[in-house]
C-alpha positions in Angstrom: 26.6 -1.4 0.0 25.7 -4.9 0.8 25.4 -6.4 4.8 28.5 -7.9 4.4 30.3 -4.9 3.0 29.0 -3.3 6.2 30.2 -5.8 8.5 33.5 -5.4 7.6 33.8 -1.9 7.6 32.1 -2.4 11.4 34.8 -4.5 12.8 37.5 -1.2 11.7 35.0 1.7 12.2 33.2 0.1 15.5 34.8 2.8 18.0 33.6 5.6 15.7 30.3 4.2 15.5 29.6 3.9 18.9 30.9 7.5 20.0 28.9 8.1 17.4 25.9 6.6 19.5 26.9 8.1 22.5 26.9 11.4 20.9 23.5 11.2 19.7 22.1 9.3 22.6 23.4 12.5 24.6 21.6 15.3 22.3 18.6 12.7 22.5 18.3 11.9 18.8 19.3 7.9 18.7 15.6 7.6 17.8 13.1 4.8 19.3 14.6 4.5 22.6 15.2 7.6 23.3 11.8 8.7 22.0 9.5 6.2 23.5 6.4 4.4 22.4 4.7 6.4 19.7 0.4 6.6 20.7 -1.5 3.9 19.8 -4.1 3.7 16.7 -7.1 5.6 17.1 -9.1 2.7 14.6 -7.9 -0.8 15.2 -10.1 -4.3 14.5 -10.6 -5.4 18.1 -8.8 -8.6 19.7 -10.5 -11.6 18.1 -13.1 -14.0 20.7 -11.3 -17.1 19.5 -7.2 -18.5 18.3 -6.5 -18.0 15.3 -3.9 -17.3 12.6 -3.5 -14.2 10.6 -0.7 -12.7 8.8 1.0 -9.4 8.1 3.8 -8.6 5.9 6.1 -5.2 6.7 9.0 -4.1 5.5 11.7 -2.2 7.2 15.0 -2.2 6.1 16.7 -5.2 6.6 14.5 -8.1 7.7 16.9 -9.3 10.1 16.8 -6.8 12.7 12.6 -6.8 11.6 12.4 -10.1 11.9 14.0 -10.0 15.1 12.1 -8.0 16.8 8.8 -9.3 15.8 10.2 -12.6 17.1 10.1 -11.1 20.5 6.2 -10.0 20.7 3.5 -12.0 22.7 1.0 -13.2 20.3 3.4 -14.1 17.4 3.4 -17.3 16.7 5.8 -17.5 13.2 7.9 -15.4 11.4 10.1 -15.5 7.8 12.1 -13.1 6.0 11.6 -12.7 3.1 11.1 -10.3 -0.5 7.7 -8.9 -1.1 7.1 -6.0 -4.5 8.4 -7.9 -7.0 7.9 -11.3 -9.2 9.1 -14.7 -8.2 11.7 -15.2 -10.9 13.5 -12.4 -8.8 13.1 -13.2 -5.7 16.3 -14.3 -4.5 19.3 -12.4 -1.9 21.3 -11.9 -5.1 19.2 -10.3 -7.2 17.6 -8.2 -5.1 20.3 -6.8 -3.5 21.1 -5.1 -7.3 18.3 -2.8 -6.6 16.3 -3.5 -9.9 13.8 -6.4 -8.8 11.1 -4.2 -7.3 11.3 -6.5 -3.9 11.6 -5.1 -0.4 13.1 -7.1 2.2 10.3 -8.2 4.3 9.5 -10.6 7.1 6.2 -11.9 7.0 4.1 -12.0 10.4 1.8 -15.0 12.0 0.4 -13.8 14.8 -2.8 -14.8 17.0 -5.5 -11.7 16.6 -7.1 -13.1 20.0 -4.2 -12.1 21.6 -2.4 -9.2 19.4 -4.1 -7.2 17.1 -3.0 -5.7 13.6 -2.8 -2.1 15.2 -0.3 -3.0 18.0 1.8 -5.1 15.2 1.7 -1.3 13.3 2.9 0.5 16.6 5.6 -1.8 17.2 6.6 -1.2 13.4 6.8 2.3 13.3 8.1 2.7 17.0 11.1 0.3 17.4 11.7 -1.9 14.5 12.5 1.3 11.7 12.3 4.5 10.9 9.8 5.5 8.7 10.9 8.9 7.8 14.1 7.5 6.1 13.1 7.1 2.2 14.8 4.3 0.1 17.4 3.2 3.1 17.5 2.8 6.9 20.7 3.5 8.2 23.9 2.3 6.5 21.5 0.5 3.9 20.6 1.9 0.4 18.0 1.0 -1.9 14.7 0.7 -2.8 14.7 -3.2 -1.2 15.0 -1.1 2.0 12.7 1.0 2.0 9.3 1.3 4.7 6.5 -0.7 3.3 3.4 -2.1 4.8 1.8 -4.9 2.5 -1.8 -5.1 3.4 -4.1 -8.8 3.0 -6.9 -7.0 3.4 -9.2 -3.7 3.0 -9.6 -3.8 7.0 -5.3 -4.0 7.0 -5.4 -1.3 4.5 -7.4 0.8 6.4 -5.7 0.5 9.7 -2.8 1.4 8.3 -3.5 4.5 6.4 -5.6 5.6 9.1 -2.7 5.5 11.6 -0.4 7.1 9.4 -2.3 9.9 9.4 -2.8 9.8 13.2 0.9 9.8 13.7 1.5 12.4 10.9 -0.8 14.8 12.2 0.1 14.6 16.3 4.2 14.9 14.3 4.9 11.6 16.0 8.2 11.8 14.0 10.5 14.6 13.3 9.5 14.2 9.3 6.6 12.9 7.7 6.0 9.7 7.5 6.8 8.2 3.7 6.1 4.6 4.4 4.3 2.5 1.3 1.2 0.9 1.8 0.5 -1.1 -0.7 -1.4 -4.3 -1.8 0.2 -8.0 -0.8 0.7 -10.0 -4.4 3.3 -12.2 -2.9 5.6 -13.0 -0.4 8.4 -15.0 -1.2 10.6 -16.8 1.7 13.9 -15.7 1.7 17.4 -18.4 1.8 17.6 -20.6 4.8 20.7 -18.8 6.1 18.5 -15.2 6.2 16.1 -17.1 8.8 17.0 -16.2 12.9 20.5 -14.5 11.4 20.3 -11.9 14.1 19.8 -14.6 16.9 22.2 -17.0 14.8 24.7 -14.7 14.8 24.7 -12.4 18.1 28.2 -11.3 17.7 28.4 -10.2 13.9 29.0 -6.4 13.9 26.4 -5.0 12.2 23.8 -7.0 14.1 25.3 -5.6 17.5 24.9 -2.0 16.1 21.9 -2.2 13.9 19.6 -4.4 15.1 20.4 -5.1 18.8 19.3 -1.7 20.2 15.5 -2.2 18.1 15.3 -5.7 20.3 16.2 -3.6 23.4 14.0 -0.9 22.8 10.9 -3.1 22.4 11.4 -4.4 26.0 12.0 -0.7 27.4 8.9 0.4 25.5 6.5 -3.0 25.8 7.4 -5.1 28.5 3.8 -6.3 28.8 4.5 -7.5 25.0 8.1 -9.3 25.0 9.0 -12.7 25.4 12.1 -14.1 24.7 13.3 -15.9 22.0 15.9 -18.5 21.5 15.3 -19.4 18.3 13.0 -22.4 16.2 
């Protein structure tokens, strides 16, 4: 089922949905917000001496509400969404979406290690902006472009990574194990122009307001210290 598809069904099902919500906010199962922050990495690279510019590439469902989020931290200085997994000739919305290309939807990361490093960027991932229990989908999304992926630059990246998911497996951070890919960065392809700030573009579209709104709201409830707000480029 595609966004759009989704939408639609929103705007007739968006009562159900959110007594839906309230029901599992009651039982205290809604997820990130409930929860709250998940412990920090054990083995991170330290903050850098000097500015600077690096990059990481994650994949969480769909990049809107990711990208959104990861708008919103102190120390990012860019993001794009975009497709990451698969070969350039396929990179594109519509052929993705057919589940066959390999890609995951992903929003690559600029962010200033002097001021955030790699291992916070991984907690903010794995607390707020998914959940990376859910195998091949995250919520009312199916598919292997939705699945939990971290595409690493670097051995130090890699590292960091599958050391922390071990942390947070072993302490059962989660109610399930973790099944998040980690994986090696051949490319990251940007994503159409109309993909870019949708979730801030469009405040009021449906699935935004249920799917990716609460994520933004439970970074600030969970790192205050680390949001900023964002109107857009």
């Amino acid at each position: 089922m595609t966004r759009n598809q989704v939408a639609l069904l929103a705007v007739v099902l968006a009562a159900v949905v959110f007594m839906g919500y309230k029901r599992m906010s009651a039982a205290g199962s809604v997820g990130a917000i409930e929860r709250g922050p998940i412990p920090a990495p054990q083995f991170d690279a330290p903050l850098a001496s000097q500015p600077g510019h690096e990059t990481a590439v994650f994949a969480g469902g769909c990049f809107w509400g990711t990208q959104s989020v990861f708008q919103r931290v102190k120390g990012v200085t860019h993001t794009e969404a975009g497709y990451s997994g698969g070969a350039a000739s396929t990179a594109t919305y519509d052929q993705v979406t057919t589940e066959t290309t390999g890609h995951a939807e992903s929003v690559e990361i600029t962010f200033d290690p002097s001021k955030i490093t790699y291992g916070t960027l991984l907690r903010i991932f794995f607390s707020v902006a998914h959940d990376p229990t859910q195998l091949n989908r995250q919520g009312p999304d199916v598919g292997t472009s939705y699945r939990s992926a971290i595409f690493y630059s670097s051995d130090l990246q890699h590292k960091i990574a599958q050391q922390y998911i071990q942390q947070l497996d072993a302490a059962h951070a989660f109610p399930a194990k973790i099944v998040t890919d980690v994986t090696p960065l051949k490319a990251f392809y940007k994503a159409e122009d109309y993909h870019q700030d949708y979730a801030t573009n469009n405040p009021n579209n449906p699935y935004i307001q249920i799917c990716d709104v609460p994520k933004t709201k439970a970074l600030k409830a969970q790192f205050p210290e680390l949001f900023v707000e964002y109107k857009g480029h």
